[in-house]
N, C-alpha and C positions, 0 to 999 in steps of 0.2 A: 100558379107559377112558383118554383118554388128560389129561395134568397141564397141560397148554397149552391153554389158547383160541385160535383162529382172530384175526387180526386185523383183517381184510380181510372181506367180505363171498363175494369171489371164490369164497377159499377156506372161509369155512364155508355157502357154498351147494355147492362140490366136493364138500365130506366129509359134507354130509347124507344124500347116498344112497349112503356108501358105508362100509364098517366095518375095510377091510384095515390094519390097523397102521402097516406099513412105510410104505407109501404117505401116509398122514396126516403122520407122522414128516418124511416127504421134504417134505410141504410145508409145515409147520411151519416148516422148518428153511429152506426157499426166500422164505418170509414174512418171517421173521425177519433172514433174509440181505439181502435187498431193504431194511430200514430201516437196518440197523447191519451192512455189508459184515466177514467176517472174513477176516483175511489167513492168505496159504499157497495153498499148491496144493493140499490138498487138499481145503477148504470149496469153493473156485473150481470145481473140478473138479467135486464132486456136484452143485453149482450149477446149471454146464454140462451134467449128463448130463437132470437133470428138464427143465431148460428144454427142451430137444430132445424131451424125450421129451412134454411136455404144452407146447406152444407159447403155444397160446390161454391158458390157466391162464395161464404164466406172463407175456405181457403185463396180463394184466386186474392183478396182484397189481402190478406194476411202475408202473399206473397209476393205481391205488389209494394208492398208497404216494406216488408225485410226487403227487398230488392234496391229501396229507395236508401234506406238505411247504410245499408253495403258500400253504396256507390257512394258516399256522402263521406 
């Protein structure tokens, strides 16, 4: 079960069909990253490895996020 809500619809239309931990965790944490950037190389870096790894995911979260920004 996990203690975070999705923020983004992106993402909790991603993790509706799907139950892996880690992967949720990763995006969570790519969601979270996208509103409130944390410094270091290593948040940077996990950042960088999801993005790569789920592209599409991660523009849609990226423009969800400016979307929110705008309208604010």
């Amino acid at each position: 079960m996990l203690t975070a809500q999705p923020f983004t619809d992106a993402v909790r239309h991603h993790l509706a069909n799907r139950t892996n931990r880690a992967m949720a965790a990763d995006l969570l944490f790519l969601e979270r990253w996208e509103m409130s950037p944390a410094p270091g190389a290593g948040p940077a870096l996990r950042v960088s490895q999801i993005r790569r790894a789920l592209p599409e995911l991660a523009a849609a979260i990226r423009a969800e996020v400016a979307a929110v920004r705008l309208s604010a």
